[in-house]
Structures are given as structure tokens and as C-alpha cells.
OpenMM code with the backbone's topology and positions (N, CA, C; nanometers):
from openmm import Vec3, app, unit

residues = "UNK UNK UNK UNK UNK UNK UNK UNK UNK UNK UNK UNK UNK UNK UNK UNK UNK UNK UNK UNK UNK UNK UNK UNK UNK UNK UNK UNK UNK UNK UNK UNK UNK UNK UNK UNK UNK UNK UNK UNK UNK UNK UNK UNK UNK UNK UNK UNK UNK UNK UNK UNK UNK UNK UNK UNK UNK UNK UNK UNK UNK UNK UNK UNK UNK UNK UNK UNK UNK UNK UNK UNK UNK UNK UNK UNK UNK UNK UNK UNK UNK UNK UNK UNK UNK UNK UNK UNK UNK UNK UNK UNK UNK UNK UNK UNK UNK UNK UNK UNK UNK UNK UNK UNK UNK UNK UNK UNK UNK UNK UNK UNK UNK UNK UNK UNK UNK UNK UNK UNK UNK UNK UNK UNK UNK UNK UNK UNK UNK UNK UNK UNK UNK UNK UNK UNK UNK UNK UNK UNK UNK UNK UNK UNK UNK UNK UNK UNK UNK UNK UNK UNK UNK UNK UNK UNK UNK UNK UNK UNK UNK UNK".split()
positions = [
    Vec3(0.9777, 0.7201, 4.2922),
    Vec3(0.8364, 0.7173, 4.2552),
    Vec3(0.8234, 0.6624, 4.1123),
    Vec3(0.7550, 0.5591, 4.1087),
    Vec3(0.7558, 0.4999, 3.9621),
    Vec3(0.6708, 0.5844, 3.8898),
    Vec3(0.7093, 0.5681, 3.7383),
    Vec3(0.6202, 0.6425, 3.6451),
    Vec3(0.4945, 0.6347, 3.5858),
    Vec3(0.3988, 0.7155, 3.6279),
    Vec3(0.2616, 0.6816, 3.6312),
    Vec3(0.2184, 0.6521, 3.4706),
    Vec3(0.2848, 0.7537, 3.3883),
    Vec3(0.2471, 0.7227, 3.2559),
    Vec3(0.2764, 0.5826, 3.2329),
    Vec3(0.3634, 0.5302, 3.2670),
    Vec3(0.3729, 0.3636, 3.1974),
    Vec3(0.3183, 0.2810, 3.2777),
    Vec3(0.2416, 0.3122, 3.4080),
    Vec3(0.1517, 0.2377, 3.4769),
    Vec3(0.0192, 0.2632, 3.4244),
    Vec3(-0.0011, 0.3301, 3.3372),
    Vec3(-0.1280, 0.3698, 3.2911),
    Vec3(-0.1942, 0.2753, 3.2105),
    Vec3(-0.3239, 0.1951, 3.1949),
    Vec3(-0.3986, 0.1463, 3.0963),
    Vec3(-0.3933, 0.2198, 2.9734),
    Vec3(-0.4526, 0.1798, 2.8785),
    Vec3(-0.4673, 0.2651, 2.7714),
    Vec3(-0.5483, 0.1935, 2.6924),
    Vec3(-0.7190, 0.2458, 2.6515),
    Vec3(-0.7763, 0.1548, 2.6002),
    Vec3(-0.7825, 0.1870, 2.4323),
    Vec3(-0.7418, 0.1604, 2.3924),
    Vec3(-0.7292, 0.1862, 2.2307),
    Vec3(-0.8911, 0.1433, 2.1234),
    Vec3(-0.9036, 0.2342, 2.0872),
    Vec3(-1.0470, 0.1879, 1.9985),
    Vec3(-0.9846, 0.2860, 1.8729),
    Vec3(-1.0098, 0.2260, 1.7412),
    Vec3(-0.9158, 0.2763, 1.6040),
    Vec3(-1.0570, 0.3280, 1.5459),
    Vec3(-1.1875, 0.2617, 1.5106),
    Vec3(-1.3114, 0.3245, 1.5040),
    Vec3(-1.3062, 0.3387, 1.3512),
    Vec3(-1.2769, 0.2623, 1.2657),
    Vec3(-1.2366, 0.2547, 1.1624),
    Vec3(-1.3926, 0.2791, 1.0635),
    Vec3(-1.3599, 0.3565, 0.9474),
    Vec3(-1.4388, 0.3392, 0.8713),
    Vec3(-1.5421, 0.2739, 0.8358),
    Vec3(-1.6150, 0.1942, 0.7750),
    Vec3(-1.6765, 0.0569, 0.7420),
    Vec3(-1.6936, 0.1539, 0.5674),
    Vec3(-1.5705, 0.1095, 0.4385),
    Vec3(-1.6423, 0.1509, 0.3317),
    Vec3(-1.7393, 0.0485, 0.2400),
    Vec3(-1.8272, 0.0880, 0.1800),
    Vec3(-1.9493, 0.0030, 0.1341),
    Vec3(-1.9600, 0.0562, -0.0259),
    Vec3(-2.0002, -0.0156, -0.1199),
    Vec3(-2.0126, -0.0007, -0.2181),
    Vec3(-2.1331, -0.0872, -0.2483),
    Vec3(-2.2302, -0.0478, -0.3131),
    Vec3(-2.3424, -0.1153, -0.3582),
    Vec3(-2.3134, -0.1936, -0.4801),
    Vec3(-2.3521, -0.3428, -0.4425),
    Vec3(-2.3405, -0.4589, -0.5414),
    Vec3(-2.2372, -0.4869, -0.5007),
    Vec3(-2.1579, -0.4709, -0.4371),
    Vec3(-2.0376, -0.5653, -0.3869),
    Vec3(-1.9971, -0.6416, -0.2619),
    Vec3(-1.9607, -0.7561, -0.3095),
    Vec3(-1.9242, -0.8524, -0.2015),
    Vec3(-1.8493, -0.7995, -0.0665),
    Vec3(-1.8252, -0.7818, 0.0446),
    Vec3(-1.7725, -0.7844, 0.1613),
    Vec3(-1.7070, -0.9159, 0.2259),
    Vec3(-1.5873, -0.8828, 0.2649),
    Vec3(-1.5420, -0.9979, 0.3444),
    Vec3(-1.5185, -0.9241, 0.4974),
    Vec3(-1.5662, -1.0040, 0.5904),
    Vec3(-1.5513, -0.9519, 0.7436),
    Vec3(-1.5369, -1.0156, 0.8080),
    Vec3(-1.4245, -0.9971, 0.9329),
    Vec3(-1.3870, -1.0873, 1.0401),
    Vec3(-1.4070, -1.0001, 1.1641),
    Vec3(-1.4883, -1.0537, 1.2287),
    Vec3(-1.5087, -1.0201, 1.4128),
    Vec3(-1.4661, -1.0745, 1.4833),
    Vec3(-1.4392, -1.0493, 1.6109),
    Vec3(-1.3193, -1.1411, 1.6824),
    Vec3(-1.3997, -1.1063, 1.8377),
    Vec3(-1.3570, -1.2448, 1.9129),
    Vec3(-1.4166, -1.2492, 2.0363),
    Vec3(-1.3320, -1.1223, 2.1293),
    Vec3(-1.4214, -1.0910, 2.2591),
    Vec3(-1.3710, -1.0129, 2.3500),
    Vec3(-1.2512, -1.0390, 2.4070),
    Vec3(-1.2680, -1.1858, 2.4412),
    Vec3(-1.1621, -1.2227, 2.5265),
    Vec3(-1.1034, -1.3768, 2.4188),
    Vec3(-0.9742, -1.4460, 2.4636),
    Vec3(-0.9288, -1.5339, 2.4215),
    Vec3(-1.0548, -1.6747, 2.4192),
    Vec3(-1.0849, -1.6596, 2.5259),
    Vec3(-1.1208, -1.8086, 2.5682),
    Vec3(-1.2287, -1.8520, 2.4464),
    Vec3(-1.2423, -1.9685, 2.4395),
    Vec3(-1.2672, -2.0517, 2.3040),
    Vec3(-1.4411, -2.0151, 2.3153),
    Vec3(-1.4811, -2.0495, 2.2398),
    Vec3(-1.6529, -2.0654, 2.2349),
    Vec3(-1.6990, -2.1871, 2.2757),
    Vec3(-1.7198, -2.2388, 2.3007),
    Vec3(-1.8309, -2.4068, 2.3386),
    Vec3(-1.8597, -2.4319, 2.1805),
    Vec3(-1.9146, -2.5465, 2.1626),
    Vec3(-1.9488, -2.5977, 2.0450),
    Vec3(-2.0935, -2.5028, 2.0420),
    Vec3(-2.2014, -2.5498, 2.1793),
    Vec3(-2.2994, -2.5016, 2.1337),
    Vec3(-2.3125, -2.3165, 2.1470),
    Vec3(-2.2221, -2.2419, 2.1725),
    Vec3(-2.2047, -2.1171, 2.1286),
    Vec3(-2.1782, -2.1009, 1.9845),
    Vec3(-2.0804, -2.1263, 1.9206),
    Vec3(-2.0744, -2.1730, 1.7764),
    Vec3(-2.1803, -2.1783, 1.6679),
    Vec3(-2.2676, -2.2943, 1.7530),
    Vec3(-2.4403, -2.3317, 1.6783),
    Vec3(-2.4702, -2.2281, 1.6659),
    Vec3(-2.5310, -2.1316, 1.7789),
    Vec3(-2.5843, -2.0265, 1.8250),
    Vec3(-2.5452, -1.8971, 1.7089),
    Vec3(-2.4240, -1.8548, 1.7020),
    Vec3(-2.3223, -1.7740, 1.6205),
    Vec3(-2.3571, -1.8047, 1.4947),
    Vec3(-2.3696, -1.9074, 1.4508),
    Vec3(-2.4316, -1.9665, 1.3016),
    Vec3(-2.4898, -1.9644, 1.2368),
    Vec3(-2.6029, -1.9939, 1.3174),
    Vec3(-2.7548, -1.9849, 1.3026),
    Vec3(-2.8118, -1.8258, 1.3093),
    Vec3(-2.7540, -1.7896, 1.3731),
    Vec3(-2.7529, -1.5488, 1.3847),
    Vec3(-2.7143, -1.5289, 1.2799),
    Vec3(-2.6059, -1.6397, 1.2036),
    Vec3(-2.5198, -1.5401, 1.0296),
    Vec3(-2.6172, -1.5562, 0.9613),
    Vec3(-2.6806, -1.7389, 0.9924),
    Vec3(-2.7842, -1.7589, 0.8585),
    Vec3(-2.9248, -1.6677, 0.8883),
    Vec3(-2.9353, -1.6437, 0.9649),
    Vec3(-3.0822, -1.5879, 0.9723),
    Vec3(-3.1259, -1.4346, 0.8951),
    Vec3(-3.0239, -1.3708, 0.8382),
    Vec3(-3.0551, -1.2698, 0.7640),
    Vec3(-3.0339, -1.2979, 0.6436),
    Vec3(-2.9753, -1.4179, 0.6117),
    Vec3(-2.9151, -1.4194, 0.4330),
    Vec3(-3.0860, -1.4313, 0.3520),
    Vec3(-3.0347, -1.3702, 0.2506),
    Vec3(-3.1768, -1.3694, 0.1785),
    Vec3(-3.2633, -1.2588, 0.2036),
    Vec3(-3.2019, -1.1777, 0.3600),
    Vec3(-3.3250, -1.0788, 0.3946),
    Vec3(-3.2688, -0.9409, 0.3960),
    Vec3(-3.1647, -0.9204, 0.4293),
    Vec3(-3.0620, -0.7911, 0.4419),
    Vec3(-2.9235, -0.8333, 0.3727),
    Vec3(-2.8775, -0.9632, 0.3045),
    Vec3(-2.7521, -0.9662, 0.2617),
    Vec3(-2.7260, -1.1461, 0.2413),
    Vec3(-2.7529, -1.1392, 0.0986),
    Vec3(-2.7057, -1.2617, 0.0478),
    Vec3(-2.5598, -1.3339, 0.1171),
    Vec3(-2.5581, -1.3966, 0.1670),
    Vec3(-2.4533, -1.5145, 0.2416),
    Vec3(-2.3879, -1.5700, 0.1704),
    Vec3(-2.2649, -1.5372, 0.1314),
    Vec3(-2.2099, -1.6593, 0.0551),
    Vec3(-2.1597, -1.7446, 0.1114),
    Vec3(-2.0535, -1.7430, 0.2394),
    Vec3(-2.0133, -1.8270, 0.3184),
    Vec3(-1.9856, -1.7681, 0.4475),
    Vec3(-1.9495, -1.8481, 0.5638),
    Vec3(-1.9280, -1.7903, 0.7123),
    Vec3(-1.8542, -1.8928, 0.7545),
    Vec3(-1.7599, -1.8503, 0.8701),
    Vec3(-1.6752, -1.9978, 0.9284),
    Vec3(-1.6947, -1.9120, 1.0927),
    Vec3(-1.7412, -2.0086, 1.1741),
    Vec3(-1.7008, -1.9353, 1.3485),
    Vec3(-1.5930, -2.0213, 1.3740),
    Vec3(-1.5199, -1.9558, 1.3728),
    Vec3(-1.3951, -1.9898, 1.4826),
    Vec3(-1.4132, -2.0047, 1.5814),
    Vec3(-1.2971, -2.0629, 1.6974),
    Vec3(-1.3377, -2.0482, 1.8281),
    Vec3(-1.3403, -1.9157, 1.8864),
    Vec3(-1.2559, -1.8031, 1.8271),
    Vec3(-1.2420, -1.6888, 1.8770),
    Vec3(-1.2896, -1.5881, 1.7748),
    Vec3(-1.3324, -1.5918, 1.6670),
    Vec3(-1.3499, -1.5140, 1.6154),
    Vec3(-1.4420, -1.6043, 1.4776),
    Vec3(-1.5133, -1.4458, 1.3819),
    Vec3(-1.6225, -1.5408, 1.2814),
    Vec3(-1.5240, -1.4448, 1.1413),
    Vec3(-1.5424, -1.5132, 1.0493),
    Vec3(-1.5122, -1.4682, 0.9081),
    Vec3(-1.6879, -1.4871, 0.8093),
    Vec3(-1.6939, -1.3840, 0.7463),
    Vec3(-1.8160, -1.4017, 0.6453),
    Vec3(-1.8001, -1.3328, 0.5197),
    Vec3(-1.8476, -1.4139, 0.4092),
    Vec3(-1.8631, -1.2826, 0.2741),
    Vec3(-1.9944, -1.2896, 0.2855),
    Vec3(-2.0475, -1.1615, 0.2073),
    Vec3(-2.1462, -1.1336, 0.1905),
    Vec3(-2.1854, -1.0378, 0.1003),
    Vec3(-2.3346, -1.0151, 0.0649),
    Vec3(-2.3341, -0.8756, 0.0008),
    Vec3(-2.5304, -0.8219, 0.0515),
    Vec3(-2.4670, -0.7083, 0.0964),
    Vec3(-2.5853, -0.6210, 0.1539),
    Vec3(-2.6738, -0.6040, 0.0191),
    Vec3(-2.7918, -0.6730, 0.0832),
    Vec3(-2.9043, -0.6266, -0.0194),
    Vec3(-2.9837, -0.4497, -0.0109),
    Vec3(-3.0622, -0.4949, -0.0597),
    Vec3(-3.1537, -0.3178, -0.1086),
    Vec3(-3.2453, -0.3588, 0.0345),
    Vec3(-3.3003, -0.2365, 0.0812),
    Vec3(-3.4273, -0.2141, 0.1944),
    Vec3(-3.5010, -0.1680, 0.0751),
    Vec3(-3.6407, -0.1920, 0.1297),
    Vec3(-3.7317, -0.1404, 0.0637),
    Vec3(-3.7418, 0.0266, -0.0415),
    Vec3(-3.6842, 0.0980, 0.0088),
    Vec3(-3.6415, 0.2134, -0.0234),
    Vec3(-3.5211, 0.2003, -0.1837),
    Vec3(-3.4404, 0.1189, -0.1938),
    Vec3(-3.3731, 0.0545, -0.2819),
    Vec3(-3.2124, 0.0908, -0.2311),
    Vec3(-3.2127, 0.1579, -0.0867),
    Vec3(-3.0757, 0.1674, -0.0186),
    Vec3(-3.0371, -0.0041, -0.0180),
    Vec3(-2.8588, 0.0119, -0.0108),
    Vec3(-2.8008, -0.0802, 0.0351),
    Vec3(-2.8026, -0.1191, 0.2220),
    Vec3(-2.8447, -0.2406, 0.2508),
    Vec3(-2.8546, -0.2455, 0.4084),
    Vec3(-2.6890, -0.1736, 0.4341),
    Vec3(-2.6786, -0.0954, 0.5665),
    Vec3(-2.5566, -0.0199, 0.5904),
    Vec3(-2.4806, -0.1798, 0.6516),
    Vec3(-2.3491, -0.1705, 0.6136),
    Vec3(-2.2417, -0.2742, 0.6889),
    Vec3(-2.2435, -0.2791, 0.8836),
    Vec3(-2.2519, -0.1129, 0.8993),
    Vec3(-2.2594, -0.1229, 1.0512),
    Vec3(-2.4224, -0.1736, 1.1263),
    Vec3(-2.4990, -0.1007, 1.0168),
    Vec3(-2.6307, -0.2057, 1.0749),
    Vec3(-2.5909, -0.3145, 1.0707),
    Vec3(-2.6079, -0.4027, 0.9872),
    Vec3(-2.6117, -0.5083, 0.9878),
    Vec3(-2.4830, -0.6307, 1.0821),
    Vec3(-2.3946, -0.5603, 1.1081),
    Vec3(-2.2756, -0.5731, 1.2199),
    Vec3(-2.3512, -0.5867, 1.3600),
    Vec3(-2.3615, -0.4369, 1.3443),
    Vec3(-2.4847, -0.3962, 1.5047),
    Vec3(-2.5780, -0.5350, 1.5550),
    Vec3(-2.6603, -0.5762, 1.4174),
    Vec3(-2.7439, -0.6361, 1.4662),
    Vec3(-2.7037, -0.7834, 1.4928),
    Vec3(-2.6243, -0.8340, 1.3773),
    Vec3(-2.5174, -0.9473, 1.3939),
    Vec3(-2.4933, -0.9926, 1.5388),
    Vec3(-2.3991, -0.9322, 1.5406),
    Vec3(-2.3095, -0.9146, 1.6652),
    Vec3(-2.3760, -0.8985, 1.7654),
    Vec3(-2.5119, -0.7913, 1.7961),
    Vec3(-2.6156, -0.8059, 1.9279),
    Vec3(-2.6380, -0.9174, 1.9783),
    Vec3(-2.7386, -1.0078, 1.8605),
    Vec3(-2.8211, -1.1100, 1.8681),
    Vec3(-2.7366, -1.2348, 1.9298),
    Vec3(-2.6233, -1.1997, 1.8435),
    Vec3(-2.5490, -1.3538, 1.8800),
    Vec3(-2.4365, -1.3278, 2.0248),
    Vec3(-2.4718, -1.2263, 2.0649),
    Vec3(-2.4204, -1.2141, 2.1808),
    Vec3(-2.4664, -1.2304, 2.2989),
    Vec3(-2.5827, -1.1936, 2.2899),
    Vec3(-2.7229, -1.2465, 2.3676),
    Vec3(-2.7623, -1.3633, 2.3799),
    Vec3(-2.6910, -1.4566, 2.2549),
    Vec3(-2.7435, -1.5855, 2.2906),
    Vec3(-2.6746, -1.6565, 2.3626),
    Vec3(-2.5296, -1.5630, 2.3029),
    Vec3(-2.3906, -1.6444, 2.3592),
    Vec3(-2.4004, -1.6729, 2.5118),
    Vec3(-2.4422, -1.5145, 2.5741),
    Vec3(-2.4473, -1.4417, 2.6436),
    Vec3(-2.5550, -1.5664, 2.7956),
    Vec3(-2.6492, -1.6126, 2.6987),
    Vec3(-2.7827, -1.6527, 2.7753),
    Vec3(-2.7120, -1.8035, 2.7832),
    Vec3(-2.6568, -1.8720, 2.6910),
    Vec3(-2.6010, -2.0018, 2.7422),
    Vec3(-2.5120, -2.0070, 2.8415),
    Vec3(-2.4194, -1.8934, 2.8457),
    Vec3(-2.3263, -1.8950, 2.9633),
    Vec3(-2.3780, -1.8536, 3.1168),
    Vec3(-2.4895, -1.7943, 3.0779),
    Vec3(-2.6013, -1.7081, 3.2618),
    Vec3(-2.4707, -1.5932, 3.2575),
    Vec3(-2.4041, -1.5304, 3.1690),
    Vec3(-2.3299, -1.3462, 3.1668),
    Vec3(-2.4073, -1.2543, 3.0720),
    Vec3(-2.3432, -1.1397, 3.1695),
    Vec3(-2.4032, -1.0476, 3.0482),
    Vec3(-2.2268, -0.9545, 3.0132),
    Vec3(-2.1552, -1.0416, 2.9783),
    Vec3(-1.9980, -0.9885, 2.9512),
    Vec3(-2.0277, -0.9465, 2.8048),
    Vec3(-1.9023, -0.8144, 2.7633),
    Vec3(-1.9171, -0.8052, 2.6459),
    Vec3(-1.8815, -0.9387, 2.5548),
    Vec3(-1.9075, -1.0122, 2.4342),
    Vec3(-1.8584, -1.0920, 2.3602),
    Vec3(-1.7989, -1.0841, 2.2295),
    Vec3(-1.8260, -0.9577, 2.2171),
    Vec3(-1.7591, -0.9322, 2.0695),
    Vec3(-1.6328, -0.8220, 2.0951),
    Vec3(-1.5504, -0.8097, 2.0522),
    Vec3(-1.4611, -0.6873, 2.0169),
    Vec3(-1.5213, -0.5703, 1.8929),
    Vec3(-1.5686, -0.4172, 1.9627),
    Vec3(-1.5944, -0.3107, 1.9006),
    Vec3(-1.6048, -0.3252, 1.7845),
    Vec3(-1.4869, -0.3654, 1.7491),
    Vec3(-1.3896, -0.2936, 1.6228),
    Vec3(-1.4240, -0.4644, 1.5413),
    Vec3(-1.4517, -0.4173, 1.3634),
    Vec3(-1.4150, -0.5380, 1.3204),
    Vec3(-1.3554, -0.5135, 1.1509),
    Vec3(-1.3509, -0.5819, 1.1007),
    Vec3(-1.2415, -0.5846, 1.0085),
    Vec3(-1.3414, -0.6106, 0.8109),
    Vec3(-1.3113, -0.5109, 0.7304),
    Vec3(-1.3796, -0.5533, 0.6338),
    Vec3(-1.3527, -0.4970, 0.5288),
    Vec3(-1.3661, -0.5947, 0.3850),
    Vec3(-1.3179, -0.5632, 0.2480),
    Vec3(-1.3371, -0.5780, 0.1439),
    Vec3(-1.3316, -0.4528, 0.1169),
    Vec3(-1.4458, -0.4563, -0.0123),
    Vec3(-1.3829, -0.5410, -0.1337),
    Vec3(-1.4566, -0.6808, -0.1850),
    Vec3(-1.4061, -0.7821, -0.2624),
    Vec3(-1.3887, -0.6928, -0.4147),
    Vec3(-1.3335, -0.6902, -0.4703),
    Vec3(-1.2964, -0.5995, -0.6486),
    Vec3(-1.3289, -0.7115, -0.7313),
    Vec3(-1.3251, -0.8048, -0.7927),
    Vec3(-1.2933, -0.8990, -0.8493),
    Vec3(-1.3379, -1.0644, -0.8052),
    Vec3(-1.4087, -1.1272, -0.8965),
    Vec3(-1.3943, -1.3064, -0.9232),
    Vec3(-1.2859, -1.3175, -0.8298),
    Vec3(-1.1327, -1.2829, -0.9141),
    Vec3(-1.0121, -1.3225, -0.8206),
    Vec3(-1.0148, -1.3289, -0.7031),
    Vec3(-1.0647, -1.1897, -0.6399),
    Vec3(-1.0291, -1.1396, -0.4921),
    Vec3(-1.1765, -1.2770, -0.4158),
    Vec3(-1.2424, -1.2724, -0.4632),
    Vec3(-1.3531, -1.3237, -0.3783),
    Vec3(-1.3295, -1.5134, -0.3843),
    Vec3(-1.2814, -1.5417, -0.4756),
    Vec3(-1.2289, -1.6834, -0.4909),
    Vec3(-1.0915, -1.7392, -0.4221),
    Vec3(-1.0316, -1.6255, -0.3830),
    Vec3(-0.9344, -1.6200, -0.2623),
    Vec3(-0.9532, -1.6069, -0.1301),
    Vec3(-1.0856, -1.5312, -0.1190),
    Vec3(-1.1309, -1.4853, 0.0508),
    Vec3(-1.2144, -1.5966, 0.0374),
    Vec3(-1.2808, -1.6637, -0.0121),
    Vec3(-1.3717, -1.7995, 0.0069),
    Vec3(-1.2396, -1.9155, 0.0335),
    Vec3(-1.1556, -1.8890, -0.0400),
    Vec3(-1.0545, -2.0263, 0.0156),
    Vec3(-1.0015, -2.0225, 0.1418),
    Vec3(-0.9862, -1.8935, 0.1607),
    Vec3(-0.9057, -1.8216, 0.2678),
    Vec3(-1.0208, -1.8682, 0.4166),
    Vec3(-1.0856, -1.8172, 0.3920),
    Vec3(-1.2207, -1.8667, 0.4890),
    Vec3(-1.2757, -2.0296, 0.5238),
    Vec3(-1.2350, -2.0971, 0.3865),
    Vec3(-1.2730, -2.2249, 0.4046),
    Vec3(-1.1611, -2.3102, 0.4898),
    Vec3(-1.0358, -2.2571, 0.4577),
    Vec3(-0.9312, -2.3346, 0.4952),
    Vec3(-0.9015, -2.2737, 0.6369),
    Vec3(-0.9177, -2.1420, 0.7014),
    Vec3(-0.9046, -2.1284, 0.8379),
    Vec3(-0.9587, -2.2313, 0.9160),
    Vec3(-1.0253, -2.3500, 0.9241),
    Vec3(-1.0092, -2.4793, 1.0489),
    Vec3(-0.8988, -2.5083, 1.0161),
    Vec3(-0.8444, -2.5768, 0.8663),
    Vec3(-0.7600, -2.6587, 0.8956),
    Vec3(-0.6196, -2.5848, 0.9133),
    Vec3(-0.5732, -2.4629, 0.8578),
    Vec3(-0.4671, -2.3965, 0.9461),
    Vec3(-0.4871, -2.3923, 1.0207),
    Vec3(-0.5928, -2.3950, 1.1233),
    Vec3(-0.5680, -2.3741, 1.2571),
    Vec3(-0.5998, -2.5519, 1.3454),
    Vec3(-0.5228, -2.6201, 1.2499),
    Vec3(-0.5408, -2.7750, 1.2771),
    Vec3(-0.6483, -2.8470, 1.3634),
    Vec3(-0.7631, -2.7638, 1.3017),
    Vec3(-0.9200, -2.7784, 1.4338),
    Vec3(-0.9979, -2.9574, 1.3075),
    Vec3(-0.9779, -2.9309, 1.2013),
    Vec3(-0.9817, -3.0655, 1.1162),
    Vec3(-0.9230, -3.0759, 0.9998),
    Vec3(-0.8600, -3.1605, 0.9296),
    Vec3(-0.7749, -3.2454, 0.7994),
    Vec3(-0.8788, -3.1716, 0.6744),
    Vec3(-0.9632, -3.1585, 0.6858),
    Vec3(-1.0289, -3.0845, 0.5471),
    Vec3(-1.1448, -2.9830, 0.5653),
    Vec3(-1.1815, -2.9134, 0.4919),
    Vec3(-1.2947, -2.7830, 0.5434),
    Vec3(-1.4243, -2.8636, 0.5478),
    Vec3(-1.4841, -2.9389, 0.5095),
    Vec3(-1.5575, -3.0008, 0.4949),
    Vec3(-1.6307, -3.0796, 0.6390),
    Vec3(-1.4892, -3.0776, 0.6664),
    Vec3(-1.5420, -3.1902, 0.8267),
    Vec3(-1.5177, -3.0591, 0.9464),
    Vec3(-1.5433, -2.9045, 0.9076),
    Vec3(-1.5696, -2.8389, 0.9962),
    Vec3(-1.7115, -2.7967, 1.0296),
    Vec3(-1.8074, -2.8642, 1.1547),
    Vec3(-1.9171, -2.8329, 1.2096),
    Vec3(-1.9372, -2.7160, 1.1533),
    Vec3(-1.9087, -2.5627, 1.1689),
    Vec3(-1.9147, -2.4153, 1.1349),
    Vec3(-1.8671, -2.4018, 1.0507),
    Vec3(-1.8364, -2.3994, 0.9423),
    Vec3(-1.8163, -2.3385, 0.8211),
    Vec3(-1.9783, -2.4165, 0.7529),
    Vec3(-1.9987, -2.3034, 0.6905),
    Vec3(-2.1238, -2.2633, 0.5868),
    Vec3(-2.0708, -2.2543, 0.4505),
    Vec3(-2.1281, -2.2852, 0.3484),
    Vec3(-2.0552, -2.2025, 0.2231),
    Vec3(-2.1852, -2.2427, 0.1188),
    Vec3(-2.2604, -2.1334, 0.0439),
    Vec3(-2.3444, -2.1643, -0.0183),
    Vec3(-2.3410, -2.2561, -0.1635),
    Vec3(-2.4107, -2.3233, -0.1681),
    Vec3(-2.3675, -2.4510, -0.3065),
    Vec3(-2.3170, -2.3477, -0.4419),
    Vec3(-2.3768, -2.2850, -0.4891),
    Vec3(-2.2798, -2.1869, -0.5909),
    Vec3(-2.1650, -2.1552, -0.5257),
    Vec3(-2.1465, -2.0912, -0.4651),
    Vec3(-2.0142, -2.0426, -0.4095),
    Vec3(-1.8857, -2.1492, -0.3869),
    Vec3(-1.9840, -2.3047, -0.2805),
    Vec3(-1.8388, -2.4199, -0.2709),
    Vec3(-1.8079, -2.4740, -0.4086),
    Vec3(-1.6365, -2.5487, -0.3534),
    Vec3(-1.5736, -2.6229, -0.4666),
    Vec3(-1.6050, -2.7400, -0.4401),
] * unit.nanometer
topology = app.Topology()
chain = topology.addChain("A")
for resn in residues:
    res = topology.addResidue(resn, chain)
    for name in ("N", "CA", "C"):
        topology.addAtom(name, app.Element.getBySymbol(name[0]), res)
């Protein structure tokens, strides 16, 4: 009789923190559900969802969509109240919208995002002039084009690019 424990699934969710500090930059990476790539015009879609809050819940400094996954800095502005917008709101709503759209170009209603996503609180000029390079240059490590520049999805606000 084979052993059921190692025939067993096991769905792992880690449910991690999200820590936030007011006035500080965030760097965050979300990652698709499944492997398979995005379409170009999923991408658009994904893009256009990062830009649509900058200025309103969290200054944008830059964003890149990958095919499988998005990288962004940012920094959560004040709500009316003079709170910082929360990281998981603004995730929540992120991640809804552009899943729905994803969601509506393909005719599914599959999950598109993975739960869980990844984020860090920037300390320093240094640290944030490293996660902007780091972000700009993920196309071309991932040999999608020869310079960041000639990547369709990457964003990077004119203060912020080199």
C-alpha cells in the first residue's frame, strides 16, 4: 500500500507580514498564478492598473510587467484622514482590477495572481537606486530586449530614470 502522506498535495500559503513605514519607499514583486506568459495586450492592461493610482494612493516611481510576474517602487500616500494608504489595500486593489481585466481579455475567471507577494521596505538613496536598476534591467536579464529602454512595460518616472 503506497504512502498516502507523500501522495498528499500540500498547499502552502506563508501569509507573510506586509511591514509599512510612513514616508517610505516600497519595492514589490507579484508573480503570476501559473507559468504561462501574459500576451502583450495583458501587459498593457497590468500597466495601465499600476499607473492609475499613482498620484492618488501612492506616488509611482517605477513598474516593469514581466511576462510572469510585475516589480514596482512606490510610496503610499496619506487618505484623507492623514493615514498612510495600507500596502495590502492597495495590493488588494492592484491585483483585483488587473485581474479582471486580464481575466476579461482571456473570456476566464482563473485566479491570476499568486496570494502571496513580496515587499521592502527601501532604507536609503542607496537601497532605492539599486531596486530601480534592479527593476529596470529585469527585461534585459531576462534577454526579452538589449536595453531597458526598448522594453514596452517598464515605466520609470522622469526624476527617478537615468
Amino acid at each position: 500500500m503506497p504512502n498516502q502522506a507523500l501522495d498528499r498535495k500540500y498547499e502552502y500559503h506563508r501569509m507573510l507580514p506586509h511591514y509599512q513605514k510612513a514616508g517610505r519607499t516600497l519595492f514589490l514583486t507579484f508573480c503570476k498564478a501559473n507559468r504561462i506568459a501574459f500576451s502583450p495586450e495583458a501587459r498593457d492592461a497590468i500597466l495601465t492598473h499600476c499607473l492609475h493610482d499613482n498620484g492618488k494612493r501612492y506616488d509611482l516611481h517605477a513598474a516593469v510587467v514581466m511576462p510572469d510576474h510585475v516589480h514596482l517602487l512606490l510610496l503610499p500616500l496619506r487618505d484623507e484622514k492623514g493615514w498612510p494608504y495600507s500596502l495590502p489595500a492597495i495590493l488588494k486593489q492592484l491585483k483585483g482590477t488587473s485581474a479582471r481585466s486580464v481575466n476579461k481579455l482571456l473570456h476566464s475567471s482563473a485566479p491570476v495572481w499568486q496570494e502571496e507577494s513580496f515587499d521592502h521596505v527601501l532604507r536609503s538613496q542607496e537601497s532605492f537606486d539599486d531596486k530601480l536598476e534592479y527593476l529596470r534591467q529585469n527585461p534585459v536579464r531576462r534577454a526579452l530586449v538589449r536595453r531597458p529602454e526598448d522594453y514596452k512595460w517598464l515605466w520609470v518616472e522622469q526624476s527617478a530614470g537615468k
